[in-house]
C-alpha positions in Angstrom: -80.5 52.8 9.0 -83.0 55.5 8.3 -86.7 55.2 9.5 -87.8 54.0 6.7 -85.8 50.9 7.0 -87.1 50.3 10.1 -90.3 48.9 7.9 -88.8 45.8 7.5 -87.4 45.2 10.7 -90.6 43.1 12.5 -90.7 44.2 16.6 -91.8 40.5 17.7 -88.2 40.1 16.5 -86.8 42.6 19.5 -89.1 41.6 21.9 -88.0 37.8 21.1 -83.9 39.0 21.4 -84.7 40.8 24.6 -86.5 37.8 26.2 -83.4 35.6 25.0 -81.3 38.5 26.8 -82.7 37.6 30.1 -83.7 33.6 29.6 -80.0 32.6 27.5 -82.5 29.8 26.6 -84.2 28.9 23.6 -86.7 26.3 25.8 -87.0 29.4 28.5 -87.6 32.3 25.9 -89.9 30.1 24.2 -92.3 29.5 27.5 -92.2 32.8 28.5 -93.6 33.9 25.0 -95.9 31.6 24.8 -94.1 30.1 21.8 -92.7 26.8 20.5 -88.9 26.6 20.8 -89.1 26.1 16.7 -90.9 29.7 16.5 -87.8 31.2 18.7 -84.8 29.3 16.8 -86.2 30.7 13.6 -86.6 34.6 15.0 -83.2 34.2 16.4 -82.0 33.0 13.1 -83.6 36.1 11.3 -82.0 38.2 14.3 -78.5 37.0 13.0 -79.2 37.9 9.3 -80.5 41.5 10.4 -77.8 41.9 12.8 -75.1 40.6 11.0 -73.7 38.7 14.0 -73.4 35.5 15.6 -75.3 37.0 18.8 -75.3 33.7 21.2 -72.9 31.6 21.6 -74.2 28.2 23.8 -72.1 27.2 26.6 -72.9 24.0 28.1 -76.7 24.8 28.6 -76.5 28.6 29.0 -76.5 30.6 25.8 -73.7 33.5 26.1 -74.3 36.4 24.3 -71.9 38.2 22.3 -70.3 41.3 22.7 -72.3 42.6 19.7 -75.1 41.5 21.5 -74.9 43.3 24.9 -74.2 46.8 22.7 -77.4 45.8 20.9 -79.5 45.1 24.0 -78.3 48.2 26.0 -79.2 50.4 22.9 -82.8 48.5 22.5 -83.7 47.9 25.9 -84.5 51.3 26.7 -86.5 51.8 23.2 -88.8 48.7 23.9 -89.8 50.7 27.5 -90.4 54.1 25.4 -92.1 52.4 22.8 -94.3 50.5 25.4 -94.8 53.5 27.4 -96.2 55.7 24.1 -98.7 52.7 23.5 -100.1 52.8 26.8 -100.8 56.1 27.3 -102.5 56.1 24.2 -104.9 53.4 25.9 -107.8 54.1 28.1 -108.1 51.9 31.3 -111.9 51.6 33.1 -111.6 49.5 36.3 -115.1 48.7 36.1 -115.3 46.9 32.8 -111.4 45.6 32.4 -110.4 42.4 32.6 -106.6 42.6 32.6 -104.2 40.4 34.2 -101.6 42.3 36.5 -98.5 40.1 37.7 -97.0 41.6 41.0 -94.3 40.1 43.3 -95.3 40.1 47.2 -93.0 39.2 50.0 -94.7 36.9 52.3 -95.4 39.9 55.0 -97.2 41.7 52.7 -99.4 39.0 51.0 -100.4 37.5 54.5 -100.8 40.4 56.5 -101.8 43.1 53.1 -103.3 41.0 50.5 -106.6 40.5 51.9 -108.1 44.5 52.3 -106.3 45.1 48.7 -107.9 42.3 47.0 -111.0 42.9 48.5 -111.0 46.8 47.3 -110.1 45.3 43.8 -113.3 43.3 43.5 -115.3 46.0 44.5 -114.0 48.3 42.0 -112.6 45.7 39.1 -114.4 42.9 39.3 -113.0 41.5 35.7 -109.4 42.0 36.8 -107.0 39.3 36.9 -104.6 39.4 39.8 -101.2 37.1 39.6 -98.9 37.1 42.7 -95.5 36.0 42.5 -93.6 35.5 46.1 -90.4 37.9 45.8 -87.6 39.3 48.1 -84.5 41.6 47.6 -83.2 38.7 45.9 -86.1 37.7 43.5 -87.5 41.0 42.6 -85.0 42.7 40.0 -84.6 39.6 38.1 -88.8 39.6 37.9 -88.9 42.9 37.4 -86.5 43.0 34.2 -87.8 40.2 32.6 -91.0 41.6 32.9 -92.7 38.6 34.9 -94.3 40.7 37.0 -95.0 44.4 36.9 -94.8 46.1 40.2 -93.4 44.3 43.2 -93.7 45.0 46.9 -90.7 44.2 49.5 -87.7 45.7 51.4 -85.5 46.2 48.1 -81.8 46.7 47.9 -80.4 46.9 43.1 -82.8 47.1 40.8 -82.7 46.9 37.4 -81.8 50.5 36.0 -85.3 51.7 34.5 -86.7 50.2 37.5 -88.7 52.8 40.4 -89.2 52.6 43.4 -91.0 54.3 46.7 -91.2 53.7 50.2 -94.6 52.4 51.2 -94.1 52.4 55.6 -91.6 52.4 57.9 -92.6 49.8 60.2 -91.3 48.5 63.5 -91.2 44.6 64.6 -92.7 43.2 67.4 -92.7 40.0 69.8 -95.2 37.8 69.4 -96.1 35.5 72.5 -98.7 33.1 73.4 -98.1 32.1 77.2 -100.0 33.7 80.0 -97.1 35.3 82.2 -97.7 38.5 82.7 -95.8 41.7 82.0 -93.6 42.8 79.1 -90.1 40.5 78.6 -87.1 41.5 79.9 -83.9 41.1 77.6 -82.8 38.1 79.8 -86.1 36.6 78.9 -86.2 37.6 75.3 -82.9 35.8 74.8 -83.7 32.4 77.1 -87.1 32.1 75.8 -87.1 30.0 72.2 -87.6 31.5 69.2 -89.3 31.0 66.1 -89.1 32.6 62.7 -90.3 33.1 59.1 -87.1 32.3 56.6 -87.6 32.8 52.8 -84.5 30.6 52.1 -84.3 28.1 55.9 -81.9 30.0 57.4 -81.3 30.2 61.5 -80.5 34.2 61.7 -81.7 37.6 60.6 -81.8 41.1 61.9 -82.4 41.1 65.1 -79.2 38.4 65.9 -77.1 41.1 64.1 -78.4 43.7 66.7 -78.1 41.2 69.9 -75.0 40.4 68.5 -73.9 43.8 69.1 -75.0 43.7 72.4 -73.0 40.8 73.1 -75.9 38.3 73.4 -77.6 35.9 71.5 -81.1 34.3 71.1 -81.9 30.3 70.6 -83.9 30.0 67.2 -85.7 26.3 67.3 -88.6 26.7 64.9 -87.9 28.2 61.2 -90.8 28.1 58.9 -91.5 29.4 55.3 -94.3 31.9 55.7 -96.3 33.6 58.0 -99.1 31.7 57.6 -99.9 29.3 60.5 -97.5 31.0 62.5 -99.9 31.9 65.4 -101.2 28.2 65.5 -97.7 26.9 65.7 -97.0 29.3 69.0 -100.2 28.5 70.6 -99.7 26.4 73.7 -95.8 27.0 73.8 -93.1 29.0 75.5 -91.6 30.0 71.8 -91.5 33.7 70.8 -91.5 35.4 67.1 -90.4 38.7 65.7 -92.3 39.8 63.0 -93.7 43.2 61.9 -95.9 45.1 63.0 -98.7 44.8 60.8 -98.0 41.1 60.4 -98.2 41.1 64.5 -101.8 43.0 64.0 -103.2 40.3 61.8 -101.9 37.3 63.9 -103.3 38.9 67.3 -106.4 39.7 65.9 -107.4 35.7 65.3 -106.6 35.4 69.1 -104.5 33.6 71.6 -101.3 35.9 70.5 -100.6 39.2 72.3 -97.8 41.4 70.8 -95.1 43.7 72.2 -92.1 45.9 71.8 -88.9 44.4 71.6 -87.1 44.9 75.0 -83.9 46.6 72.9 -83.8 49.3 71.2 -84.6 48.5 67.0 -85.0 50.6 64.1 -87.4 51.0 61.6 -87.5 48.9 58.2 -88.8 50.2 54.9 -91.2 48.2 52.9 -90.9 49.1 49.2 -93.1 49.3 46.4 -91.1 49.1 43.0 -92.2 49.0 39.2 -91.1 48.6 35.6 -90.0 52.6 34.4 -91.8 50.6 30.8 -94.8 51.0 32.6 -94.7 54.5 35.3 -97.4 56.0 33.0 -99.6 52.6 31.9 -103.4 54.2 33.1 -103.8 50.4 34.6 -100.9 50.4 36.1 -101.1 53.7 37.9 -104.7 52.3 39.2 -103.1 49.3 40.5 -100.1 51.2 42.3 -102.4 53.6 43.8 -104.9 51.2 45.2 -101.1 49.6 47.0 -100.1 52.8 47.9 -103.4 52.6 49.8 -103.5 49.3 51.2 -100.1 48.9 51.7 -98.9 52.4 52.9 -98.3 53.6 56.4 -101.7 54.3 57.6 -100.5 57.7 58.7 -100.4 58.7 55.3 -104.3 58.1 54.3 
């Protein structure tokens, strides 16, 4: 094909394959293009004449693409980003008078303890902008990411998709939270016979700093395991129970009062917190905007 066939190839075609790609659903590509599921069984049956092939195959409820199909997508995935990229730097982004919607994925850390200065510097300098946070984690974020649902995410990451980037933002420490009144710092003993609490994405008992005591040869007692880090320093108030969270998660909860935070009493490394973003989109004018203003929010305050 030459480029003057590519005239009668229509691109809501590609964009409709790619979504398909991701969703192997007709009901999910349709809701995440806005669409009605007729509108995306009709472009997929135009995508089968152009192609020539069968493309998707349904399984049960999934729709497994075919082998033609995964050369296709490889080939075009990377197009869609350079053709997105070429439009956006062609566009001119004002803060002051846009009202775009960004979609970004936040771990729970971030948006409790980060959120709040960012958003505020947003409304001061963008007040049209519309701001869409999706709750992510190294599990969530490449899938979002790929698909597009949101644009830039911020976590500790582990794969991304391939035209994904990605920076460190901080290297923070944790710290113990604790609401009684003894005083002095808590030994090792009394780290690991005092209760615990924590914040657990997905409900579960352990994390990072079992692994390390593990190591040690101890062990801590985890009774409380709770979804987000909101409420947190309400549900230690008046008890015995201690939390490890990060630092800058420990400065917002201390700062409302009745919390006081310190160092672990064993020795812990540093975690990264990530900031990572669609390669589609590394030169978007908006984009840049809205990564810089994280970069400045979210990054190690060192580095301002």
């Amino acid at each position: 094909m030459n480029r003057n066939d590519l005239r009668r190839v229509d691109l809501n075609l590609l964009i409709v394959f790619e979504t398909l790609m991701h969703e192997r659903s007709v009901t999910r590509a349709a809701e995440k293009l806005f669409l009605g599921q007729p509108a995306i069984s009709a472009a997929l049956s135009r995508l089968r004449n152009l192609f020539d092939d069968p493309l998707f195959v349904r399984t049960g409820r999934s729709m497994e693409p075919s082998a033609r199909a995964v050369e296709i997508f490889a080939l075009l995935s990377p197009a869609l980003d350079s053709i997105s990229t070429a439009v956006s730097r062609a566009a001119d982004f004002d803060p002051a008078t846009s009202n775009a919607v960004f979609r970004i994925g936040l771990s729970d850390d971030a948006e409790f303890a980060l959120l709040p200065q960012l958003l505020k510097r947003i409304r001061a300098e963008a007040p049209g902008i519309v701001l869409v946070v999706r709750r992510v984690n190294y599990l969530l974020m490449p899938a979002l990411l790929a698909s597009g649902e949101i644009s830039v995410g911020v976590s500790w990451t582990n794969d991304l998709p391939a035209n994904a980037k990605r920076k460190v933002l901080r290297r923070s420490k944790p710290k113990v939270l604790r609401a009684d009144s003894m005083p002095g710092s808590l030994s090792l003993d009394d780290f690991c016979a005092r209760p615990h609490a924590l914040v657990s994405f997905a409900g579960d008992l352990g994390g990072f700093m079992d692994e390390i005591l593990e190591k040690l040869g101890r062990k801590r007692h985890v009774v409380l395991a709770v979804p987000q880090f909101n409420g947190l320093g309400s549900l230690l108030t008046g008890t015995d129970i201690v939390a490890t969270v990060p630092d800058y998660t420990a400065e917002v909860l201390t700062a409302a009062g009745g919390l006081r935070a310190e160092d672990p009493p064993l020795e812990v490394q540093s975690f990264e917190l990530h900031m990572a973003w669609r390669g589609s989109q590394d030169n978007d004018p908006g984009e840049r905007w809205l990564r810089s203003r994280i970069q400045m929010f979210f990054g190690d305050p060192d580095s301002l």
